[in-house]
C-alpha positions in Angstrom: -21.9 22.7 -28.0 -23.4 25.3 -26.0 -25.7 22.4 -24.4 -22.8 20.2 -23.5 -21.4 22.8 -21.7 -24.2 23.7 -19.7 -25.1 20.0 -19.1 -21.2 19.4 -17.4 -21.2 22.4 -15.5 -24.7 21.4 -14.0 -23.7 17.9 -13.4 -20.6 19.4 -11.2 -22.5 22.2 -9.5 -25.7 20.1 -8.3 -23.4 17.0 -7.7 -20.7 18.0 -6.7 -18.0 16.0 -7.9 -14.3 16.8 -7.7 -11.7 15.3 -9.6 -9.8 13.0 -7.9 -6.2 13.3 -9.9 -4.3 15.1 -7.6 -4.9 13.0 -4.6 -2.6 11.6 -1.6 -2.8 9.9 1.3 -0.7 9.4 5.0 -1.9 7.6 7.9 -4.6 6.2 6.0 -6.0 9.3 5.1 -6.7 11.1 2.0 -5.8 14.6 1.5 -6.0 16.9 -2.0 -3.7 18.9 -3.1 -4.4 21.8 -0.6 -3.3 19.3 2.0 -7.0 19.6 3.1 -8.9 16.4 4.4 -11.7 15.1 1.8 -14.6 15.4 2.0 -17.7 14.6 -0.4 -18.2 13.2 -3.4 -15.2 12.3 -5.7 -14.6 10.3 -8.9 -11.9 9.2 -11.2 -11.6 9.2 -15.0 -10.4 7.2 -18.0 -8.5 8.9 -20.7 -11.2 9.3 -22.8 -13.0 11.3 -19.6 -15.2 8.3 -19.3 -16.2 8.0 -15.0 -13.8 5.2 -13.7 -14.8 5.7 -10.0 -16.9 7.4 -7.7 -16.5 7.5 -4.3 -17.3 9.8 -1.3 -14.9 11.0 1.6 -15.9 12.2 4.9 -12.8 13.7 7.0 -10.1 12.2 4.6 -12.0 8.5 5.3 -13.9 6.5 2.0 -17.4 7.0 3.7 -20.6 5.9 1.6 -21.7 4.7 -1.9 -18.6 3.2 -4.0 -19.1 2.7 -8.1 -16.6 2.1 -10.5 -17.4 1.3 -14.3 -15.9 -0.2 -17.4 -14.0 2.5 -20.3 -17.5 1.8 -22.3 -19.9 3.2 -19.2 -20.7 -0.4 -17.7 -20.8 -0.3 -14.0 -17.9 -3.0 -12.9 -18.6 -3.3 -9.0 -20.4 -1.2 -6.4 -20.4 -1.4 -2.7 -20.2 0.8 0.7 -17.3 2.0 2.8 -17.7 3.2 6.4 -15.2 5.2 8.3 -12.6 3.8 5.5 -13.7 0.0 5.5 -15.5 -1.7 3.0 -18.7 -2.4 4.3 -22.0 -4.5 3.5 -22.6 -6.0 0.1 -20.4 -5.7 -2.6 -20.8 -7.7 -6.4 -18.7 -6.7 -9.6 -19.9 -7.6 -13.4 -18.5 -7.8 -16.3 -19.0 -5.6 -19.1 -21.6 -7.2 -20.3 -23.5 -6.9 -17.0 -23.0 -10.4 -15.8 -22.3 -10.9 -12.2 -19.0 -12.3 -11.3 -18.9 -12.0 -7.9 -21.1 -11.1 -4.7 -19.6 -10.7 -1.1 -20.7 -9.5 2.3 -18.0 -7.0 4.3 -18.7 -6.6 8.3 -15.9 -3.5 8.8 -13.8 -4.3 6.3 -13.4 -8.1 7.1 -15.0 -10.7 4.4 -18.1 -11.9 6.4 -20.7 -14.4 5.1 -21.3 -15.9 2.0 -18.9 -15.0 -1.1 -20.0 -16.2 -5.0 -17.9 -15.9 -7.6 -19.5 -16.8 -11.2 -18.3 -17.0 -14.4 -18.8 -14.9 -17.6 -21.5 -17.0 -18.9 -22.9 -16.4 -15.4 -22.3 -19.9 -14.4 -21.4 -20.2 -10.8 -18.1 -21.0 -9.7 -17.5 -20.9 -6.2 -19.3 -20.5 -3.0 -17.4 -20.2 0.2 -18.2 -18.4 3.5 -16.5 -16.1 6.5 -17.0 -15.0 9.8 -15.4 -11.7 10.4 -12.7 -12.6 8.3 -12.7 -16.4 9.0 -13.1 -19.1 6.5 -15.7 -20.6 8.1 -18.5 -23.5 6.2 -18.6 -25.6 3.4 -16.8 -24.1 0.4 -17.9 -25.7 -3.1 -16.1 -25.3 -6.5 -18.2 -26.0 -9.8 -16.8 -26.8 -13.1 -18.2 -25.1 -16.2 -21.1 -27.2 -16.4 -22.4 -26.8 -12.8 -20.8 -30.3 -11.2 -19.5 -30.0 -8.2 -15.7 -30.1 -8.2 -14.5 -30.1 -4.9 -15.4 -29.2 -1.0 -13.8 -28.3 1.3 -15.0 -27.4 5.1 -13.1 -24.8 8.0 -14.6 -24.5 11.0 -13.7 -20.5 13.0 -11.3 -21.5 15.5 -11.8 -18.5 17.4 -15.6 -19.4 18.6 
């Protein structure tokens, strides 16, 4: 027991977590209970004090590495925020570790190719953006791989 205890108390010393329960936001940004600006590395828990999230905050904005994980321990999706925006690559898995879905963020805007499989890992979907814009070919596969349908936008704003 005595191990536990130390283990926990040097997992929030060296890494600094804080718990995230008593958390609000205004103006889009995120403030604890002492009405103070976040900032560093916070997480959120299931009721079984399983790690539902992680995030960090730098001056009350989502700033860095982003995790969040199934009630069993699985990471579920991980990505990147800057200055509040999701940024980069994101992809989410199931809980068996199978990837559902990959998808590029330019600040916070769906930019570039996004993939979205199924739980056997087949894949589903492909379609693309430009800052935000459908943009490309988008394809739809049925369960077996055949293409389904297709569908093409062209970014009106170039």
């Amino acid at each position: 027991m005595k191990a536990i205890f130390f283990t926990l108390v040097c997992v929030f010393i060296a890494g600094g977590l804080s718990s995230a329960q008593n958390l609000y936001e205004k103006n889009g940004l995120t403030y604890d209970s002492n009405d103070q600006l976040l900032d560093g590395k916070y997480y959120t828990e299931y009721d079984n004090g399983m790690v539902k999230e992680e995030f960090n905050y730098s001056k009350g904005l989502k700033h860095g590495e982003y995790f969040s994980y199934y009630e069993n321990g699985n990471r579920m999706e991980q990505g990147k925020y800057i200055n509040g925006q999701k940024d980069g690559r994101w992809t989410r898995k199931n809980i068996d570790g199978i990837k559902l879905g990959e998808i590029v963020y330019n600040n916070g805007l769906r930019h570039d190719k996004w993939q979205i499989w199924d739980d056997t890992g087949m894949l589903r979907c492909i379609m693309f953006y430009t800052h935000g814009e459908k943009v490309g070919t988008w394809k739809m596969y049925d369960e077996k791989g055949m293409l389904l349908a297709e569908e093409t936008y062209s970014n009106q704003h170039n």
